[in-house]
Predicted model as a PDB file, atoms N, CA, C, CB and O in Angstrom, pLDDT in the B-factor column:
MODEL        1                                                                  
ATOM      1  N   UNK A   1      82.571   2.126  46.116  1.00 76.00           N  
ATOM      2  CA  UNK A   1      83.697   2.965  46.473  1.00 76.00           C  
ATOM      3  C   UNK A   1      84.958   2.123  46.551  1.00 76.00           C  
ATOM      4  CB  UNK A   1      83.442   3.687  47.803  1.00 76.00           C  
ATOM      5  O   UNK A   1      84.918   1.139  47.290  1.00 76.00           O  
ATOM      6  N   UNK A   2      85.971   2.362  45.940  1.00 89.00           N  
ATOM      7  CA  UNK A   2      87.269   1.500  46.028  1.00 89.00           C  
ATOM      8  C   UNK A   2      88.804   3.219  46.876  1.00 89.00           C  
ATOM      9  CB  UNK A   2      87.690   0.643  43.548  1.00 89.00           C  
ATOM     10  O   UNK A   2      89.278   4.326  46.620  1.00 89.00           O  
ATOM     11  N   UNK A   3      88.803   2.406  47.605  1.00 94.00           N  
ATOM     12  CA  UNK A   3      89.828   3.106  48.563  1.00 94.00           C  
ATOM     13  C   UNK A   3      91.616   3.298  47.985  1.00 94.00           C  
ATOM     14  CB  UNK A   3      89.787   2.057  50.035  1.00 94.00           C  
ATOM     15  O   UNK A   3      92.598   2.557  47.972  1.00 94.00           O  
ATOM     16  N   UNK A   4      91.428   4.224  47.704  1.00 95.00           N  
ATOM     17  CA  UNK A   4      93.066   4.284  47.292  1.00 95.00           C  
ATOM     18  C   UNK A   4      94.121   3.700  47.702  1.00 95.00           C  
ATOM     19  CB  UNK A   4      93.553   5.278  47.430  1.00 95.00           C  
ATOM     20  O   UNK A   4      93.816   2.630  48.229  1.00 95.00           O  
ATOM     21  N   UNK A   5      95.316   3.910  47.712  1.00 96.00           N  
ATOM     22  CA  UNK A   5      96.716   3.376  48.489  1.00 96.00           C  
ATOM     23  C   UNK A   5      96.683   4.680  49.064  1.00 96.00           C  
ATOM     24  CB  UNK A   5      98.298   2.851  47.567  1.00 96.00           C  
ATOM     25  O   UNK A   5      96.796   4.407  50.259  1.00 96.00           O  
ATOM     26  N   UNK A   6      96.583   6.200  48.969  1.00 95.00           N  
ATOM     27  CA  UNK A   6      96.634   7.125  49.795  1.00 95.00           C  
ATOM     28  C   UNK A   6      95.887   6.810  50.994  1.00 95.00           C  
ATOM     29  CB  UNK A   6      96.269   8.215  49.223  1.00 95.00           C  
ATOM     30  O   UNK A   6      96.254   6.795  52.169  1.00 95.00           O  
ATOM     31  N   UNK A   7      94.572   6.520  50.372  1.00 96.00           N  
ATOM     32  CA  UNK A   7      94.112   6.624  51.837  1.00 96.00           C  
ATOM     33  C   UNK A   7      94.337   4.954  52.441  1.00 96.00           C  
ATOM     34  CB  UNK A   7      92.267   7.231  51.910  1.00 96.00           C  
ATOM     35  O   UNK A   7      93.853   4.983  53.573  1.00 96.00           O  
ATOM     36  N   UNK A   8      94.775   3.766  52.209  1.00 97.00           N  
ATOM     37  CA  UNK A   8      95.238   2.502  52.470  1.00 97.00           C  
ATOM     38  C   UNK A   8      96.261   3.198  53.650  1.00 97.00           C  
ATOM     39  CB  UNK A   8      95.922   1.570  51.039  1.00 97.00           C  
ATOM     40  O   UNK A   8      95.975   2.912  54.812  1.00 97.00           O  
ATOM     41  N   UNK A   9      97.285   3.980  53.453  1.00 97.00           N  
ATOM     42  CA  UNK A   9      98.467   3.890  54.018  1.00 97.00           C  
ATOM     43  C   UNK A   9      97.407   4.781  55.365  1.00 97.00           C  
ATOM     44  CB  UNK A   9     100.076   4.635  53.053  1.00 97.00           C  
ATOM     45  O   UNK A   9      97.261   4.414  56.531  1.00 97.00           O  
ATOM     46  N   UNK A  10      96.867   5.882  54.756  1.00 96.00           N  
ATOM     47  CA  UNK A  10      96.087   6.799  56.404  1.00 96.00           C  
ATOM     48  C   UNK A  10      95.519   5.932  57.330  1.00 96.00           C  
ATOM     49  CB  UNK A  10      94.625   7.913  56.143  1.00 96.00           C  
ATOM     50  O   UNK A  10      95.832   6.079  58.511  1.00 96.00           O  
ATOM     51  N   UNK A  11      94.538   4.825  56.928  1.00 96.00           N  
ATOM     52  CA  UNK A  11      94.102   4.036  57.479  1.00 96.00           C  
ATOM     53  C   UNK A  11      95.053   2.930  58.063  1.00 96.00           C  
ATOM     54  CB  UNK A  11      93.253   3.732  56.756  1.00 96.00           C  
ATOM     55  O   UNK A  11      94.539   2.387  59.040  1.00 96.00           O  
ATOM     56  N   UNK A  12      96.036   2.546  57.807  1.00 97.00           N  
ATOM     57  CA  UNK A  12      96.874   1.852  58.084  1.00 97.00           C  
ATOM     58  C   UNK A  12      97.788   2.446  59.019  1.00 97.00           C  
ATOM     59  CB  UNK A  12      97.329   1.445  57.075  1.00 97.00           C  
ATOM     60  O   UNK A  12      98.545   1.811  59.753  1.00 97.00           O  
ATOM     61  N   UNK A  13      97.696   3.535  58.966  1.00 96.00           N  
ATOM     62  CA  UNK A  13      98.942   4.616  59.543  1.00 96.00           C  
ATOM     63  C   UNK A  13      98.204   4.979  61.191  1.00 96.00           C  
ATOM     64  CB  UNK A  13      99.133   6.478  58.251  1.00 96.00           C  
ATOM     65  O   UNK A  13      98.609   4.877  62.349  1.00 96.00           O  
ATOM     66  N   UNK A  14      97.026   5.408  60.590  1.00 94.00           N  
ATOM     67  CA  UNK A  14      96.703   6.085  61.627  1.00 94.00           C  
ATOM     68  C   UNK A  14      95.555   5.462  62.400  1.00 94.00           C  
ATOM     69  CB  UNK A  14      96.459   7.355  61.228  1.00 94.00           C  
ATOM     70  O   UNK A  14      95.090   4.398  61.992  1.00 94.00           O  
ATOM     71  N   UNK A  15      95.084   6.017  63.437  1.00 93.00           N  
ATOM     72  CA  UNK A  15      94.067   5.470  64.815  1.00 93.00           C  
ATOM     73  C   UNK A  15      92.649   5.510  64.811  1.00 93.00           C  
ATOM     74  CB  UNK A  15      94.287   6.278  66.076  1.00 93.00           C  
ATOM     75  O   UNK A  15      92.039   5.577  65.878  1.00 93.00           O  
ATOM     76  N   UNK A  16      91.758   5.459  63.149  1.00 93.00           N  
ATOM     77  CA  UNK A  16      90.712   5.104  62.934  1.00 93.00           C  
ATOM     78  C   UNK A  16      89.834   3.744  63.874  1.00 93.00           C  
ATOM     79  CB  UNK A  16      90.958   4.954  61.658  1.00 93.00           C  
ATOM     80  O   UNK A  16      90.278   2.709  64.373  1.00 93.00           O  
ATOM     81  N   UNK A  17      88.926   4.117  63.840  1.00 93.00           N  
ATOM     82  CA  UNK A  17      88.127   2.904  64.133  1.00 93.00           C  
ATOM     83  C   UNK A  17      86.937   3.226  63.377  1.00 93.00           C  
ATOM     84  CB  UNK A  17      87.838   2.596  65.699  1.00 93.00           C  
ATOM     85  O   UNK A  17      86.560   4.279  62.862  1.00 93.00           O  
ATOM     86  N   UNK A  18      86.332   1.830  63.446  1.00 94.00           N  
ATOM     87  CA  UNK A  18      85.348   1.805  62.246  1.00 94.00           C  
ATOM     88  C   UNK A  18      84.002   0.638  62.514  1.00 94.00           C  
ATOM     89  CB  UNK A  18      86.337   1.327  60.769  1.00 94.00           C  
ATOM     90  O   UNK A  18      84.259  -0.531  62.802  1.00 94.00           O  
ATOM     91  N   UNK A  19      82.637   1.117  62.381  1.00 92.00           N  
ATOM     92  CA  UNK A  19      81.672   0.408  63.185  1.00 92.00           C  
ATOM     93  C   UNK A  19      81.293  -0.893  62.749  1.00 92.00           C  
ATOM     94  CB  UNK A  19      80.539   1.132  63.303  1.00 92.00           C  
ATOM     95  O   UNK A  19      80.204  -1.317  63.134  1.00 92.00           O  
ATOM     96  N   UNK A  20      82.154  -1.752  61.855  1.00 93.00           N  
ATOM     97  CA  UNK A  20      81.855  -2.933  61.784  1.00 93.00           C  
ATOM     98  C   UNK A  20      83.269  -3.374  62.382  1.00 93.00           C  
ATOM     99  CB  UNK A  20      81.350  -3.411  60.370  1.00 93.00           C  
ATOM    100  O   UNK A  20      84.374  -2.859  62.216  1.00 93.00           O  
ATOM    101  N   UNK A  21      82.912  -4.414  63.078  1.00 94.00           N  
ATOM    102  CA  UNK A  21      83.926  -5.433  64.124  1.00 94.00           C  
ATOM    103  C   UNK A  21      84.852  -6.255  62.789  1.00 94.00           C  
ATOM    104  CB  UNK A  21      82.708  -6.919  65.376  1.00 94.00           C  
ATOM    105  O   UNK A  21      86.073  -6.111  62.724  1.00 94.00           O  
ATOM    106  N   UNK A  22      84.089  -7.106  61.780  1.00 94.00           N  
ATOM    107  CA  UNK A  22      84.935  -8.025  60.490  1.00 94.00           C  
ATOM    108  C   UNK A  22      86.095  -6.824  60.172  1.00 94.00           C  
ATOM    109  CB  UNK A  22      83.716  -8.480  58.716  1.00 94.00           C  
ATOM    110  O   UNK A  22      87.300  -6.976  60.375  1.00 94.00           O  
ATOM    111  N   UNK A  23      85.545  -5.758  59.700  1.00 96.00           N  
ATOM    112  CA  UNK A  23      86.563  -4.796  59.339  1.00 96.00           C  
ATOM    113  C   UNK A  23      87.410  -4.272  60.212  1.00 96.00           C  
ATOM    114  CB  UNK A  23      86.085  -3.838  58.825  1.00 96.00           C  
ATOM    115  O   UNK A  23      88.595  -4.271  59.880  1.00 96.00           O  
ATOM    116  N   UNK A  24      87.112  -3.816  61.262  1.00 96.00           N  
ATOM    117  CA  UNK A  24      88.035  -3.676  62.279  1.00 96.00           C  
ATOM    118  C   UNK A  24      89.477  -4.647  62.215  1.00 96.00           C  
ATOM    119  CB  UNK A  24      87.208  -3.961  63.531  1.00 96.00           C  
ATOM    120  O   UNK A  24      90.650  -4.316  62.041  1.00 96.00           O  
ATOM    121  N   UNK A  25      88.932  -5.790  62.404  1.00 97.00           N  
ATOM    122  CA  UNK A  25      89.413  -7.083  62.455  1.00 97.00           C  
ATOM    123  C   UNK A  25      90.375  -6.955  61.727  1.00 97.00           C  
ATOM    124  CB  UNK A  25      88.622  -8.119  62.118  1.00 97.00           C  
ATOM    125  O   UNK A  25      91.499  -6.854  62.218  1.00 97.00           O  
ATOM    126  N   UNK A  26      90.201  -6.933  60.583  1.00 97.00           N  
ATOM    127  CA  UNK A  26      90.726  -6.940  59.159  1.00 97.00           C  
ATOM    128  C   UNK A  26      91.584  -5.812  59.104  1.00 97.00           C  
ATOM    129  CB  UNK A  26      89.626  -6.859  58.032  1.00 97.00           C  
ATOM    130  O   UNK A  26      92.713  -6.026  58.661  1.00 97.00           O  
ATOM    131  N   UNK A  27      91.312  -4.717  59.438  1.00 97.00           N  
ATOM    132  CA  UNK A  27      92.200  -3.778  59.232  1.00 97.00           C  
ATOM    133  C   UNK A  27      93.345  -3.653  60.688  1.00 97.00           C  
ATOM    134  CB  UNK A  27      91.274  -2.420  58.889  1.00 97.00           C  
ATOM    135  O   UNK A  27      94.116  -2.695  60.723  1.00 97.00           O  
ATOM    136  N   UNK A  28      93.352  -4.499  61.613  1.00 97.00           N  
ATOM    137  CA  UNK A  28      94.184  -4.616  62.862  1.00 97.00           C  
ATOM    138  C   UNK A  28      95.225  -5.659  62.051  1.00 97.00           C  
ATOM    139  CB  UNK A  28      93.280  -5.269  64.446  1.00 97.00           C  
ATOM    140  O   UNK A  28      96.440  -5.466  62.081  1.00 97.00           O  
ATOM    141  N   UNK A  29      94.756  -6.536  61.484  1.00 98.00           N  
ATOM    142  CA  UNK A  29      95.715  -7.973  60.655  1.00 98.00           C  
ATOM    143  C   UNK A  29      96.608  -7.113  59.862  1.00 98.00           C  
ATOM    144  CB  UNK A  29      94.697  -9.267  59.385  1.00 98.00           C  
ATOM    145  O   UNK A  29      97.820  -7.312  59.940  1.00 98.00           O  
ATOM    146  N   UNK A  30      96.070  -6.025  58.981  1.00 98.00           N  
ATOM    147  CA  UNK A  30      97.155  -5.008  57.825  1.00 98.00           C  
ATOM    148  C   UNK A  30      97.613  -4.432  58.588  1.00 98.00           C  
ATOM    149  CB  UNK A  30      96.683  -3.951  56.664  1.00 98.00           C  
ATOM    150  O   UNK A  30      98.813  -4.622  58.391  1.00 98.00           O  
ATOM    151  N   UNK A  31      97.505  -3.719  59.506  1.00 98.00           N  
ATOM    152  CA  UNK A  31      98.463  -3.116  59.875  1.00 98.00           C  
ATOM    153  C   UNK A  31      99.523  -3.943  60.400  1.00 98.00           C  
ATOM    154  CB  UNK A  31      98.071  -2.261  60.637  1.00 98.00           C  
ATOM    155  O   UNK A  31     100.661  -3.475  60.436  1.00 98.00           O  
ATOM    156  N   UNK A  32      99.247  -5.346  60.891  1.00 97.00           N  
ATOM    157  CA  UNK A  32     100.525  -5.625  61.546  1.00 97.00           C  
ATOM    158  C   UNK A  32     101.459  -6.077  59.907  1.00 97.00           C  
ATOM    159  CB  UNK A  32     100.307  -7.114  62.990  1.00 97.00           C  
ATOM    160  O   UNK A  32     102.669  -5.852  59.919  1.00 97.00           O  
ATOM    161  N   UNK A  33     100.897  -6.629  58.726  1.00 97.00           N  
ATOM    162  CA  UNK A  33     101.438  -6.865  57.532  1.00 97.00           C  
ATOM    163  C   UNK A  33     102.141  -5.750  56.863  1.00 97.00           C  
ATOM    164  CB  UNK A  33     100.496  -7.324  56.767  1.00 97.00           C  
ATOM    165  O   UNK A  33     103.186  -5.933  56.238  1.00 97.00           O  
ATOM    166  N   UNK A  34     101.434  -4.303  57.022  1.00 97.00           N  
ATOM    167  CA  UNK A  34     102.011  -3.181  56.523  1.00 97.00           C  
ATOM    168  C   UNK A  34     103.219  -2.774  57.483  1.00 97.00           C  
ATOM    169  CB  UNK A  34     100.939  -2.090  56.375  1.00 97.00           C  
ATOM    170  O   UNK A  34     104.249  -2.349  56.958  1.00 97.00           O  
ATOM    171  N   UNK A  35     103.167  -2.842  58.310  1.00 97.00           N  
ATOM    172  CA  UNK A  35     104.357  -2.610  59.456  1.00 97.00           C  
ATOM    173  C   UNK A  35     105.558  -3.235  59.210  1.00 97.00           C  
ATOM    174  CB  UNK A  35     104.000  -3.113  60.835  1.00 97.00           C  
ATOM    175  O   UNK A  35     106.655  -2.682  59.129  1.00 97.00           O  
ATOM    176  N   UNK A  36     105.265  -4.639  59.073  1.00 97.00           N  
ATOM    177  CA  UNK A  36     106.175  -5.206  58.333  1.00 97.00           C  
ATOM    178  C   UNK A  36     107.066  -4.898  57.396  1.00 97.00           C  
ATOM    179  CB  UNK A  36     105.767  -5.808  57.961  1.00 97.00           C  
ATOM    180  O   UNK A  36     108.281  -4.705  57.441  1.00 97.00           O  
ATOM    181  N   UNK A  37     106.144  -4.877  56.391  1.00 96.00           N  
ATOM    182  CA  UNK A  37     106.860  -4.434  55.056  1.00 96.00           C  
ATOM    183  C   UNK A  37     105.757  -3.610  54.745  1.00 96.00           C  
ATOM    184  CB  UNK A  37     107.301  -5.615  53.837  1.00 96.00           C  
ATOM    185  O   UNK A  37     104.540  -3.768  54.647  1.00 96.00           O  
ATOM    186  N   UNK A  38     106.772  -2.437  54.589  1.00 94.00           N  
ATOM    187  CA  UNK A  38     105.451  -0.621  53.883  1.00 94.00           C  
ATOM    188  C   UNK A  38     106.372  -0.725  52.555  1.00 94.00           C  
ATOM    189  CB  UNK A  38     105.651   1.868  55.094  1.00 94.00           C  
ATOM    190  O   UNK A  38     107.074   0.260  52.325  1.00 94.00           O  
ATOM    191  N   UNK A  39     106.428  -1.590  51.843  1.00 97.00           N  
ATOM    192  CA  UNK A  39     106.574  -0.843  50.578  1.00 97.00           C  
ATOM    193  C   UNK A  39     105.237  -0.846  49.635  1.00 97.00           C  
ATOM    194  CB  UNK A  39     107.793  -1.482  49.787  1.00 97.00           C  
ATOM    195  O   UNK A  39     104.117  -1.111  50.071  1.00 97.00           O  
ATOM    196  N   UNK A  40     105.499  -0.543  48.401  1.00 97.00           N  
ATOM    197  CA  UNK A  40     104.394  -0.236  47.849  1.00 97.00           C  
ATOM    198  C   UNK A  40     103.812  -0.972  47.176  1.00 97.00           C  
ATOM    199  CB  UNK A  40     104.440   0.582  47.321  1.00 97.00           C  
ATOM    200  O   UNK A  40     102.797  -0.551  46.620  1.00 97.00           O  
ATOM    201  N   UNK A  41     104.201  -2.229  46.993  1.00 97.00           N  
ATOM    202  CA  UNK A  41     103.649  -3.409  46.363  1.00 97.00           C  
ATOM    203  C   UNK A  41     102.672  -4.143  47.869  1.00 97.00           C  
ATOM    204  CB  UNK A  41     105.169  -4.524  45.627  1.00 97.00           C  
ATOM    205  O   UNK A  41     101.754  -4.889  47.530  1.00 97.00           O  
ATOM    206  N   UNK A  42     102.810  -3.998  48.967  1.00 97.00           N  
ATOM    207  CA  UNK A  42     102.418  -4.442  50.530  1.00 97.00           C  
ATOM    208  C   UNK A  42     101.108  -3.365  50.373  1.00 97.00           C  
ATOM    209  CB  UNK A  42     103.845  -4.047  52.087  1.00 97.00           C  
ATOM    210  O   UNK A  42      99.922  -3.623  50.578  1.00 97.00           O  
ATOM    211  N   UNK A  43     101.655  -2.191  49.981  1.00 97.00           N  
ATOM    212  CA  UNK A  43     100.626  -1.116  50.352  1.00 97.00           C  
ATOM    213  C   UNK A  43      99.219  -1.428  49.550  1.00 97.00           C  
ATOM    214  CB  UNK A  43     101.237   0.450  49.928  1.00 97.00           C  
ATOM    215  O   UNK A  43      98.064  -1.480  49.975  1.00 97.00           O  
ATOM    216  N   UNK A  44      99.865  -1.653  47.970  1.00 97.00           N  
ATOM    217  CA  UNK A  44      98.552  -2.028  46.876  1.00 97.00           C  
ATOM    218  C   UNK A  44      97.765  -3.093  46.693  1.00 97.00           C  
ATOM    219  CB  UNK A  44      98.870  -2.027  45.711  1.00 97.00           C  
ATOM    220  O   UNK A  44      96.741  -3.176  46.015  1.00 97.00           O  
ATOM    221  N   UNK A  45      98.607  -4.352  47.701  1.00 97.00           N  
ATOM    222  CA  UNK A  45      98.048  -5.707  48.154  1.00 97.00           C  
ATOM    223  C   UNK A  45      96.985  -5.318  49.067  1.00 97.00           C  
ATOM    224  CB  UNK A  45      99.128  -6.702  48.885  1.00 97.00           C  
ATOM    225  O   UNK A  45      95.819  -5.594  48.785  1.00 97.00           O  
ATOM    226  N   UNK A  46      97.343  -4.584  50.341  1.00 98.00           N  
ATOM    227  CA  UNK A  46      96.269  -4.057  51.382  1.00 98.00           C  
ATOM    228  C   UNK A  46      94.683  -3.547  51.079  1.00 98.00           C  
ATOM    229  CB  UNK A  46      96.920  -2.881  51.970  1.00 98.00           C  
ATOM    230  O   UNK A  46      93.569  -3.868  51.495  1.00 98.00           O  
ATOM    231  N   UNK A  47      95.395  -2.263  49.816  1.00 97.00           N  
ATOM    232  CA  UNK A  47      94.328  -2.087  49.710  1.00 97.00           C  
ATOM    233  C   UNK A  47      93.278  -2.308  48.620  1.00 97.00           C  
ATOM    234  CB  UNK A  47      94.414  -1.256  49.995  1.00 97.00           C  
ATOM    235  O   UNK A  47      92.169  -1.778  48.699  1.00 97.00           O  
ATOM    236  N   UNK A  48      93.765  -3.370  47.249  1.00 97.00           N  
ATOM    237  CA  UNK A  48      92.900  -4.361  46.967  1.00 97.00           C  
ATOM    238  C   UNK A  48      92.095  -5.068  48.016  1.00 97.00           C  
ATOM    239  CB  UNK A  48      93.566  -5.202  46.348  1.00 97.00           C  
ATOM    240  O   UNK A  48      90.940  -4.672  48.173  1.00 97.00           O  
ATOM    241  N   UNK A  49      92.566  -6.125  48.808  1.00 97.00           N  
ATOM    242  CA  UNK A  49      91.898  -6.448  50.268  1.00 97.00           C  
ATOM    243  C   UNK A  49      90.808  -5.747  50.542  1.00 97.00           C  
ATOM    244  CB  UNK A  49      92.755  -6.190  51.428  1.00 97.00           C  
ATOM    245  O   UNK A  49      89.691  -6.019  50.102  1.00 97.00           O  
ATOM    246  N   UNK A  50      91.120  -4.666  51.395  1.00 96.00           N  
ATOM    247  CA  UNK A  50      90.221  -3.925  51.889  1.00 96.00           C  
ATOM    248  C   UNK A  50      88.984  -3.385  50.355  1.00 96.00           C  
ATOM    249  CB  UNK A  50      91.197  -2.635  52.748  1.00 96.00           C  
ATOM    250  O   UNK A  50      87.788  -3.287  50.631  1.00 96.00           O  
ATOM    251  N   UNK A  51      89.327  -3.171  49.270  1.00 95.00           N  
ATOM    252  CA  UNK A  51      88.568  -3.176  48.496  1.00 95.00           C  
ATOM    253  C   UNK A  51      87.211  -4.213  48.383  1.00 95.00           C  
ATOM    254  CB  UNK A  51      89.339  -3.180  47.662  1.00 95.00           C  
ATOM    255  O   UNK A  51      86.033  -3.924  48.173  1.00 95.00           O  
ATOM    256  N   UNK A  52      87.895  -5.607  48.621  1.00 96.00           N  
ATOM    257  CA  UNK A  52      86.790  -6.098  48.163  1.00 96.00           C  
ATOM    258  C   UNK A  52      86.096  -6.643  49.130  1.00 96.00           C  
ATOM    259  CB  UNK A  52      86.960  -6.890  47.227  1.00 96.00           C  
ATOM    260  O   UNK A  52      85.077  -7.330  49.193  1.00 96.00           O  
ATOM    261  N   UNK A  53      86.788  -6.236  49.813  1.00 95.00           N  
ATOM    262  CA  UNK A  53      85.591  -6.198  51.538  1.00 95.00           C  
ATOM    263  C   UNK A  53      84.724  -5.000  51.854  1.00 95.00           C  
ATOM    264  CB  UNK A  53      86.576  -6.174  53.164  1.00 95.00           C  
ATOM    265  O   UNK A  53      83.615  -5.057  52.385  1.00 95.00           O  
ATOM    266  N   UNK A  54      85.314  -3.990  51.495  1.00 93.00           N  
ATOM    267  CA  UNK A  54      84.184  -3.159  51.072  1.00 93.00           C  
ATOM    268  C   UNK A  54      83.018  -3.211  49.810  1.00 93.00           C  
ATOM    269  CB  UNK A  54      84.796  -2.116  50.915  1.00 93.00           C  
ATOM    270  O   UNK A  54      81.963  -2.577  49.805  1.00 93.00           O  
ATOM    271  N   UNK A  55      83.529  -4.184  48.698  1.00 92.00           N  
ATOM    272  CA  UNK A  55      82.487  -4.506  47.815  1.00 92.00           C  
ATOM    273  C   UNK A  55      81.520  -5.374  47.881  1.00 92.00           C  
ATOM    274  CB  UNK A  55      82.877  -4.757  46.932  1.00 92.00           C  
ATOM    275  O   UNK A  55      80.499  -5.507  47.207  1.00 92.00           O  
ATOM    276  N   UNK A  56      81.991  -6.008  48.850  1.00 93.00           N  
ATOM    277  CA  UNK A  56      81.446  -7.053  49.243  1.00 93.00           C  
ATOM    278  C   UNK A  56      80.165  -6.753  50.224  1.00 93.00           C  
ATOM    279  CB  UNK A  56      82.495  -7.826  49.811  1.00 93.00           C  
ATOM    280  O   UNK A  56      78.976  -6.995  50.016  1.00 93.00           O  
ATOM    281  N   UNK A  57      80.687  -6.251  51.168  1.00 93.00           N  
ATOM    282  CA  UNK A  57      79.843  -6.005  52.323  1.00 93.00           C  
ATOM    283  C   UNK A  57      79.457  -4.148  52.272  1.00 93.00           C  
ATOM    284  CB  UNK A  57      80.829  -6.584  53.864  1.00 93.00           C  
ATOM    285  O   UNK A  57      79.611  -3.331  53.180  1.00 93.00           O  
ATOM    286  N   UNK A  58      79.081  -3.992  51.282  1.00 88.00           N  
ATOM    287  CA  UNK A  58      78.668  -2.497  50.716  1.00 88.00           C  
ATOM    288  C   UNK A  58      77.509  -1.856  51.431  1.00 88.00           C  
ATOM    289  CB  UNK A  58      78.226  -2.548  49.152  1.00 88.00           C  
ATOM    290  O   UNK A  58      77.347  -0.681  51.759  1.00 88.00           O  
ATOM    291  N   UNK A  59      76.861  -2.750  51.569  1.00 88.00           N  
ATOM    292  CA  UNK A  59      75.307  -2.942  51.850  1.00 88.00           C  
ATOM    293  C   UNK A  59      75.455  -2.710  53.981  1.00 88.00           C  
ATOM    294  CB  UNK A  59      74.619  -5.130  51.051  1.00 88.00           C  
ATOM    295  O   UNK A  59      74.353  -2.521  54.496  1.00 88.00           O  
ATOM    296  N   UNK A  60      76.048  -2.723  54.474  1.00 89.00           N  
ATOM    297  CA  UNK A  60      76.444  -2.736  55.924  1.00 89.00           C  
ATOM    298  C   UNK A  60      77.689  -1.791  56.454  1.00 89.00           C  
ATOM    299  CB  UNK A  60      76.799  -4.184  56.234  1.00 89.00           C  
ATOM    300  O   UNK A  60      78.133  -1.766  57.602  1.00 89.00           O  
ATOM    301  N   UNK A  61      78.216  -0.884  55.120  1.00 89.00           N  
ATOM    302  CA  UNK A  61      79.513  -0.163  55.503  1.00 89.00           C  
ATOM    303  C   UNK A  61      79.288   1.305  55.141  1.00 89.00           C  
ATOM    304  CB  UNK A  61      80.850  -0.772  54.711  1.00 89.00           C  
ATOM    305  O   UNK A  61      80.081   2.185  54.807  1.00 89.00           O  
ATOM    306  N   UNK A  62      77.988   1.299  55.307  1.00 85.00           N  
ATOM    307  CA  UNK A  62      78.055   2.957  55.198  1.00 85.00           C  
ATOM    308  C   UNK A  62      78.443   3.788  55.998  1.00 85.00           C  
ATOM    309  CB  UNK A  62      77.058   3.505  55.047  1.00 85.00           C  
ATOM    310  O   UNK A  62      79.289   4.523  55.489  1.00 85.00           O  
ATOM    311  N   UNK A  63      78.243   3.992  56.907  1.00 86.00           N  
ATOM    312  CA  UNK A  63      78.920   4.706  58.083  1.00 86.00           C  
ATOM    313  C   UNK A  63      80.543   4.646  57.881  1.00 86.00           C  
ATOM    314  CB  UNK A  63      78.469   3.951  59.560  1.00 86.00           C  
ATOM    315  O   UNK A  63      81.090   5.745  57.784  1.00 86.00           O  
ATOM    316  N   UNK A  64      81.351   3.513  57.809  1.00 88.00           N  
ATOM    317  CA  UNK A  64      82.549   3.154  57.117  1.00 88.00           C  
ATOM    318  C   UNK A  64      82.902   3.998  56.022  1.00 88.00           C  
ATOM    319  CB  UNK A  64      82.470   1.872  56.653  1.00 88.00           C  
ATOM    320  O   UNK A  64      84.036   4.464  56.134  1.00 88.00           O  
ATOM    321  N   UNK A  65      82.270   4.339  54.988  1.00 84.00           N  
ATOM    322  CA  UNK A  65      82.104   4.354  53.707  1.00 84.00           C  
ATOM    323  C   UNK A  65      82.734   6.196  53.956  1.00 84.00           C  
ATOM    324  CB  UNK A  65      80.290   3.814  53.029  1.00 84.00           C  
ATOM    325  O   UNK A  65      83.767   6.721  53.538  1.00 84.00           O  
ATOM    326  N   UNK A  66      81.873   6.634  54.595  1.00 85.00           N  
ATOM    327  CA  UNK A  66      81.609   8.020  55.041  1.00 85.00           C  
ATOM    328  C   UNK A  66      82.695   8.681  55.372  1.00 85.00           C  
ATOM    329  CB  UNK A  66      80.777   8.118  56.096  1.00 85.00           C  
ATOM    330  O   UNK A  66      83.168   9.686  54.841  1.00 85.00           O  
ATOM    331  N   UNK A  67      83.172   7.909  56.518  1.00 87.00           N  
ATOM    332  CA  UNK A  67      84.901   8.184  57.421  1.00 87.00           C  
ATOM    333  C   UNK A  67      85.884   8.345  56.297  1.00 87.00           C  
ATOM    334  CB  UNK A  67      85.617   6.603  58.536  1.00 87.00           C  
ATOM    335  O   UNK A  67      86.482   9.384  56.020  1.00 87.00           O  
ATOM    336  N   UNK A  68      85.974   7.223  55.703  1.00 89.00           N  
ATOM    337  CA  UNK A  68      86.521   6.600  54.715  1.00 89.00           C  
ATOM    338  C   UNK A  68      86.868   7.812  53.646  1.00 89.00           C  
ATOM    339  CB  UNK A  68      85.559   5.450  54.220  1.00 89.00           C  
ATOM    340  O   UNK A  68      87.994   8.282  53.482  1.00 89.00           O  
ATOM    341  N   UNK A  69      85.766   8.186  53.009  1.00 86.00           N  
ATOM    342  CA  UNK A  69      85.758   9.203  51.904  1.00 86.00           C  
ATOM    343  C   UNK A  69      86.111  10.147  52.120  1.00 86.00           C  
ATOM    344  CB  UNK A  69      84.826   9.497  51.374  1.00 86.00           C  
ATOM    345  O   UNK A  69      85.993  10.866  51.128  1.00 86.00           O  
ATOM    346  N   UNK A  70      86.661  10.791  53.188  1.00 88.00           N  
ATOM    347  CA  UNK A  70      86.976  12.171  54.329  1.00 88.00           C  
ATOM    348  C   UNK A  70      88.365  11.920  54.292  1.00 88.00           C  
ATOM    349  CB  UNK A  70      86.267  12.160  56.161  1.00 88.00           C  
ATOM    350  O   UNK A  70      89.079  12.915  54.422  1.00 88.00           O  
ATOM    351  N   UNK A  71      88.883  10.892  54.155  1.00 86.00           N  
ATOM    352  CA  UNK A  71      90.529  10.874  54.231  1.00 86.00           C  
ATOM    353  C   UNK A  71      91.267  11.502  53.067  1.00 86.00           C  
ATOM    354  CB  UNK A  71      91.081   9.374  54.294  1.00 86.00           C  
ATOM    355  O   UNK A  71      92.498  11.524  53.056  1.00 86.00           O  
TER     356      UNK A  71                                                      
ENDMDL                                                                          
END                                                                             
């Protein structure tokens, strides 16, 4: 599953939480980077990132995966 910039910015935007702690992690660090700077080159950096941490760790993010696909 590779996560859009639509849903990059929801997740970034909004007050998700999510049952792995690395990702959590990871997605508390973007938001303070997207806050920063929200343009759309920031936005498509993010969510490459988060892409390949979800490709990566595929195998442990289902529950993630789930939330995720609902946005």
């Amino acid at each position: 599953m590779n996560v859009t910039p639509t849903q990059t910015q929801k997740i970034l935007t909004g007050g998700y939480t999510f049952s792995q702690l690395g990702f959590s992690l990871m997605i508390t660090r973007l938001k303070g980077v997207y806050a920063k700077d929200s343009s759309p080159a920031t936005l498509q950096k993010c969510a490459s990132e988060i892409n390949v941490f979800l490709e990566k760790f595929s195998m442990i993010m289902a529950a993630d995966f789930a939330m995720i696909s609902k946005l």
